[in-house]
N, C-alpha and C positions, 0 to 999 in steps of 0.2 A: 704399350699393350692396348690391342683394341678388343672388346668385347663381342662376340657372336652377335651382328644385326643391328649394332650400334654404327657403325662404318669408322672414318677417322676422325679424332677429337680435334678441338679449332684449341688451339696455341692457348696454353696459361686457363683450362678450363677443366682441367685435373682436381677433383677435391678426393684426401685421403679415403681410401677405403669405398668409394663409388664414382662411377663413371657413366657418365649420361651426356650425351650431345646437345648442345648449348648449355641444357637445362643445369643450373648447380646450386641447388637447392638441399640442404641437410635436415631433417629431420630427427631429433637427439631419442626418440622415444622407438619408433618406427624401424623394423626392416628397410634396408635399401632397394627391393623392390616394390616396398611401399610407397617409396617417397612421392611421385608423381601424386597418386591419391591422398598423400596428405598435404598440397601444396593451398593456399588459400585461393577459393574462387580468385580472387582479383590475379591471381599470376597463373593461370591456367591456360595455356593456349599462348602465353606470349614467352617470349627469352628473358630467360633469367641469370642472368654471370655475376656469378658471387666469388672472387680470388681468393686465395692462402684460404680458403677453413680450411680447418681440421676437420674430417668428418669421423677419422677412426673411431672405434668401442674398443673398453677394457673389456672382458670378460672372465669375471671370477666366480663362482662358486653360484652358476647360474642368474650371475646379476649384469646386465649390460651398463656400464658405464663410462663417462667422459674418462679420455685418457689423463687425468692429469690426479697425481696425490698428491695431498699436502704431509708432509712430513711431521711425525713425532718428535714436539719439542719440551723439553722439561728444565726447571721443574717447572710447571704447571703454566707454560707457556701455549701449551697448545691441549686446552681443555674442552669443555662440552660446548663451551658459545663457538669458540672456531668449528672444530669437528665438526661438529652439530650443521652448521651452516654450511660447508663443503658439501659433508652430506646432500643436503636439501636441496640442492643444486646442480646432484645428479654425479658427482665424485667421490673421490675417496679421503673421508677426514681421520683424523687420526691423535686417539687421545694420548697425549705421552704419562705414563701411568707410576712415576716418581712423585712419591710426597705430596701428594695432591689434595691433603687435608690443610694445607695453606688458602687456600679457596675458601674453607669452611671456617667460620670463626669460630664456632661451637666444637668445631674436633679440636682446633687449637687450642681452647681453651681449656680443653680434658689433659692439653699435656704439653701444656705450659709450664710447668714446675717437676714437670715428668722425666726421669730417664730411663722407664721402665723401659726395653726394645718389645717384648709382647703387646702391652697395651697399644705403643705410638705403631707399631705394623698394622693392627688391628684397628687401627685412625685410619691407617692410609688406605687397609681395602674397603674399610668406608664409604671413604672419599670417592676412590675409583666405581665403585658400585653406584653411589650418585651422580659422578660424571658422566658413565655410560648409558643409564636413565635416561638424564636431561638432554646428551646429545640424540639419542633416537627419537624421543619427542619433538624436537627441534629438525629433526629431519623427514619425521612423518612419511617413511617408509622408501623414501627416494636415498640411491646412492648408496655408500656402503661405510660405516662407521667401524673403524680399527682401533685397536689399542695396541702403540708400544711399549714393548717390555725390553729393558738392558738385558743380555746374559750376565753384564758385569755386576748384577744386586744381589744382595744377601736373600732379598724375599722373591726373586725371580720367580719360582714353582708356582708362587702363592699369588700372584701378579698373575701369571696365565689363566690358571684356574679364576680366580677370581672375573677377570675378565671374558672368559666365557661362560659362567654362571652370569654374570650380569646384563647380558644378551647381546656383546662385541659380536660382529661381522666375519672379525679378523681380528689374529695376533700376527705383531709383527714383533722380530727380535733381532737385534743388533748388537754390536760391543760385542763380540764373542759367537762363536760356532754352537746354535740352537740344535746340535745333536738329539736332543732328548726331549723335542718338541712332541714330535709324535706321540710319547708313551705319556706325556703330561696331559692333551688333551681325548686323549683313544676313546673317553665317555661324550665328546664332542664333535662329531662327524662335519656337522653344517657348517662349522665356523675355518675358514679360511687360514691357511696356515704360509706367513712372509717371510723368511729369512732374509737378512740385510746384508749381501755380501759385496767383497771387490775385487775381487780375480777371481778368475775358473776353476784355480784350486780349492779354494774356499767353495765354490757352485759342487765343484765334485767328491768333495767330503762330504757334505750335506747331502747330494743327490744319491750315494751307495750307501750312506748310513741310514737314511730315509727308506731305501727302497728295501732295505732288511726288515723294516718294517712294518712293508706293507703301503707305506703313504708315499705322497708326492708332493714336493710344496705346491700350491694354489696360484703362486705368482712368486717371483725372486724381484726385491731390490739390487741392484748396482748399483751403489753408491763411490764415486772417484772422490779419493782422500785429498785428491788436489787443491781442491775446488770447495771443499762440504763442510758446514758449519761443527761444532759442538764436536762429540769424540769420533773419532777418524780408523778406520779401518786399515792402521798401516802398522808395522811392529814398531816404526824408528821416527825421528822426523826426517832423518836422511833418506827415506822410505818414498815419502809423500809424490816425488816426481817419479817413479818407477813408470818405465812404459806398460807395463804388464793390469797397469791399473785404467790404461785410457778407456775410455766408453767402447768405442767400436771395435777396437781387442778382446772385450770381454763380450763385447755381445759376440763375436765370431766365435769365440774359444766356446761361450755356451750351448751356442748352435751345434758345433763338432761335438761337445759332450754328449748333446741328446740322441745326435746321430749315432754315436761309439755304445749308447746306453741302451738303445732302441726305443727311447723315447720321446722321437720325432713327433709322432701319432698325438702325441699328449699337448700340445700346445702348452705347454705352461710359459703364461706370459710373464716379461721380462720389463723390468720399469726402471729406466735408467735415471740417477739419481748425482746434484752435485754439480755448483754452477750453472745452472739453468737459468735463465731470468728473461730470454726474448721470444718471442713469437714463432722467432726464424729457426729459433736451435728445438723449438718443440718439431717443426714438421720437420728440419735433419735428419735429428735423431727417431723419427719414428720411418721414416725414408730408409733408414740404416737397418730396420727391423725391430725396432723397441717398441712393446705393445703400449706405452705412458713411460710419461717422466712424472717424478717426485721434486717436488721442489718444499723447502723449508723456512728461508729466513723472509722471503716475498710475502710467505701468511703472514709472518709471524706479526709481520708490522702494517696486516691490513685493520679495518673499522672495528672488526671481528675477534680479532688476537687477544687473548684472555690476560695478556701483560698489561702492565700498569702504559699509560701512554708516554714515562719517561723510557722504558724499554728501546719501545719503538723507534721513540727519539735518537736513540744513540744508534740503533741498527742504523736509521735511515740516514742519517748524518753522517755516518764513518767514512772516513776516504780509504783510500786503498794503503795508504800508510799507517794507515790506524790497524789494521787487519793483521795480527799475529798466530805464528801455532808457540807450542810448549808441550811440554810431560803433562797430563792430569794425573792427578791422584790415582787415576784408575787405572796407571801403565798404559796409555794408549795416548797419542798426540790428539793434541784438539787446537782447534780457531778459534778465536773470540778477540773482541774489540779491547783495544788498549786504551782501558779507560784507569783513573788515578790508583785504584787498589792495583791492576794487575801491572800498571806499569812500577808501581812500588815493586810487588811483589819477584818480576822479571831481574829487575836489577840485583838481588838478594839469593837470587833461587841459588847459584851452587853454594853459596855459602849453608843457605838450608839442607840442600841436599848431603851434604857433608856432615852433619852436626844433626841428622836424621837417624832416631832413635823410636821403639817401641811406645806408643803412649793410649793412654785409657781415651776412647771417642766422649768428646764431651758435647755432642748431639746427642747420641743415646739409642740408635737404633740400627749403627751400625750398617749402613745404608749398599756400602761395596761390599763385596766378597774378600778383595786384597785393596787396602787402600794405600796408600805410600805414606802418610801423613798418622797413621794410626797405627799400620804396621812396622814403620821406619823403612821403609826401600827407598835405599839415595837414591835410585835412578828415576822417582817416580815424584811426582809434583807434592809439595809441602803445604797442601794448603787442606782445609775443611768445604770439599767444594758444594755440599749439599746447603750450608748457610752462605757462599757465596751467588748462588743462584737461587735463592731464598730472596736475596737482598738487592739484585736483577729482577725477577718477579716486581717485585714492589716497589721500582724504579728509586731505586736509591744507588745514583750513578755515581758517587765515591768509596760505596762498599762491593757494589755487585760485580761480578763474571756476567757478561753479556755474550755468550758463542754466537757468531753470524758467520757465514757464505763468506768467498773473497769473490762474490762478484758483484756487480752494480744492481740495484734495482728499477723496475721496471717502470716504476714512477718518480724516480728520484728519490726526491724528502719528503713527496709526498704523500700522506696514509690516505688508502682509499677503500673501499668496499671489498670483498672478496668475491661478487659479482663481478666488478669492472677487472680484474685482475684476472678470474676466467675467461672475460671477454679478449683480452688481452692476449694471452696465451694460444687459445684455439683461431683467434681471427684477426690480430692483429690489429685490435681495436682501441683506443685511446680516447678519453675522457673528451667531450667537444668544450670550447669553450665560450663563453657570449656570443652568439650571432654565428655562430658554425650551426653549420646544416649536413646532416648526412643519417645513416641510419645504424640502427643499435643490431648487433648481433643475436641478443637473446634473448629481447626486449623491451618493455619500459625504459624510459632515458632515450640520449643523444650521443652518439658517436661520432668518429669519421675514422675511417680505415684508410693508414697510408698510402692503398695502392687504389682507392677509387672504387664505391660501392655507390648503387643506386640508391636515389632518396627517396620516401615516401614509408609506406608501409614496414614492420619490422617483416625481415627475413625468414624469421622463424619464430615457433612461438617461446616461452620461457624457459629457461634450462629446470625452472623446477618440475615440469612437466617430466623430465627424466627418473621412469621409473624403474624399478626392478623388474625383470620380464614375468610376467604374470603367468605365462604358460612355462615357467621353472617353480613355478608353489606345487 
């Protein structure tokens, strides 16, 4: 496609979302017909070829930002130091809003010897009241700070509200069809509303229940159960490979919805989610039409990642045979790494499942709505999974559940920043090493981009310069 007065582009000189002759320069903060004007003296007047960026913008709820989310991970794996910093960086962070009084040693200690469920829920919005705080501080007004909510929780209602009293950006809701979003938040207009779905059926029960409403969601996750850590949007594990869950099935089927719904007009952007982890599959799939990808277990085990650093360890270390699904607790299939408890656990499960009987939660707060392990459903996983990822949190690799991706990461075994890791994503950039010379994507530091970038000068200025559009206050 050429643009009116541009004439024809020179080969490999395409950056998402603008088009300029020679010139490929992005600017994160700026309109695209600013960018010229915001280029630094020093590359003004001369050619500038910059390959693979990403140039696209999310746009949610009048905020311009980087296409890329970080996914809601719990228990408290993805709290206000990750969020917070995504945030600041001009993305979407995203606090996962389970038990997140494990953080606090002083809520801990109020219920400790507790099994009141009032008192310990009354910890947890606590917690998340603090969490949301300290992530917006930390992101000092850049990017967009979310909080995930399960539908699968006993305290779901009390989690949304909560999180939008607490001045979240965004609710996202997963584990279950968030029908009843809308009427939860109606006294909160500004704040962004994400349901996390995996087929177009799921997009189109939410899209005519919602529009009864009155509302629209703000943005839709895809997340493909194939691929996606933690609990899985499929009914079976025989499920999991369904064609009907691919990415570009569900983004076309979405497309056709909006059309059949008449809400083409409405852009509601679509953020495809679930094995992600290269450079190449972000501009794919945004190629395909996805307005951002969502990625989850790549934060999890950046500098950043609010987990103990044996967590991270095991995520970054799992081979591909390490990587199993099973029943959770919650009736829904989940991923996670086959570390000593679950490979105990695996070997024993039908036997549990069989000899699965009604029993009193000795957590105490009753954390599911239907749990299998509490409520006795042999179909449904026999374990206490709120103290096995308690016990993940705080890297203790022969009690914990570790949920991760089955795909590779993007650094290996390596933990690294959640700057370098954005860099990565939008431009294909990697970490340089002694005596590498090339230039940095968004900044500060040293890179060198696979397919050959000029040295000298950084590109562009810092991604924390990415702010909310100022003419949307």
């Amino acid at each position: 496609m050429v643009q009116p007065g541009l004439g024809a582009m020179p080969p490999r000189a395409m950056c998402h979302g603008v088009f300029l002759t020679k010139i490929k320069v992005c600017h994160p903060r700026l309109p695209h017909t600013a960018i010229l004007g915001a280029l630094p003296p020093s590359s003004r007047g001369s050619t500038v070829l910059v390959q693979n960026v990403v140039c696209k913008r999310l746009r949610i709820k009048g905020r311009t930002l980087l296409p890329i989310v970080q996914g809601g991970m719990g228990v408290g794996v993805s709290a206000h130091r990750l969020a917070g910093t995504v945030a600041s960086l001009g993305a979407v962070g995203t606090i996962s809003s389970v038990d997140l009084r494990r953080h606090h040693p002083d809520l801990m200690e109020q219920s400790r010897r507790s099994r009141d469920r009032q008192l310990i829920d009354s910890l947890n919005l606590e917690a998340l009241r603090r969490e949301v705080v300290a992530a917006l501080q930390l992101a000092s007004g850049n990017g967009l700070v979310a909080v995930n909510v399960m539908r699968a929780v006993s305290s779901y209602a009390s989690y949304v509200t909560q999180a939008c009293e607490s001045g979240a950006g965004a609710v996202v809701v997963g584990a279950g069809l968030p029908l009843d979003l809308p009427e939860l938040t109606a006294d909160f207009p500004n704040v962004a509303l994400i349901p996390i779905l995996s087929d177009a059926r799921g997009i189109g029960l939410v899209l005519k229940k919602w529009m009864r409403r009155n509302r629209l969601p703000d943005a839709i996750v895809i997340e493909n159960p194939r691929y996606a850590a933690g609990h899985l949007g499929a009914p079976t594990l025989d499920g999991l490979d369904h064609p009907n869950y691919a990415s570009q099935q569900v983004l076309e089927g979405a497309r056709e919805l909006f059309k059949t719904l008449g809400l083409e007009a409405e852009n509601i952007p679509l953020i495809v989610a679930g094995g992600i982890h290269r450079h190449e599959q972000v501009r794919h799939l945004l190629d395909l039409g996805a307005s951002a990808v969502q990625l989850g277990t790549a934060f999890a085990v950046t500098e950043e990642g609010d987990a103990h650093p044996n967590f991270k360890k095991v995520l970054a270390e799992a081979k591909p045979e390490d990587i199993v699904t099973f029943m959770s607790v919650a009736g829904l299939p989940a991923r996670a790494v086959r570390t000593p408890w679950l490979a105990s656990y695996l070997e024993k499960e039908q036997k549990l499942q069989r000899a699965a009987k009604p029993r009193r939660c000795t957590v105490g707060f009753d954390c599911l709505q239907q749990c299998g392990l509490r409520d006795g459903i042999g179909k449904h996983g026999q374990f206490c999974i709120d103290m096995r990822l308690a016990h993940a949190l705080s890297g203790n690799i022969e009690r914990g559940l570790f949920f991760r991706g089955s795909e590779t990461l993007p650094f290996g075994h390596a933990i690294r920043p959640v700057r370098e890791l954005l860099d990565y994503l939008l431009g294909g950039a990697t970490q340089a090493r002694a005596g590498d010379r090339g230039c940095h994507l968004f900044g500060a530091g040293t890179t060198v981009h696979p397919n050959g970038c000029p040295t000298g000068t950084p590109l562009r200025p810092s991604l924390s310069s990415v702010r909310k559009d100022q003419s949307a206050q």
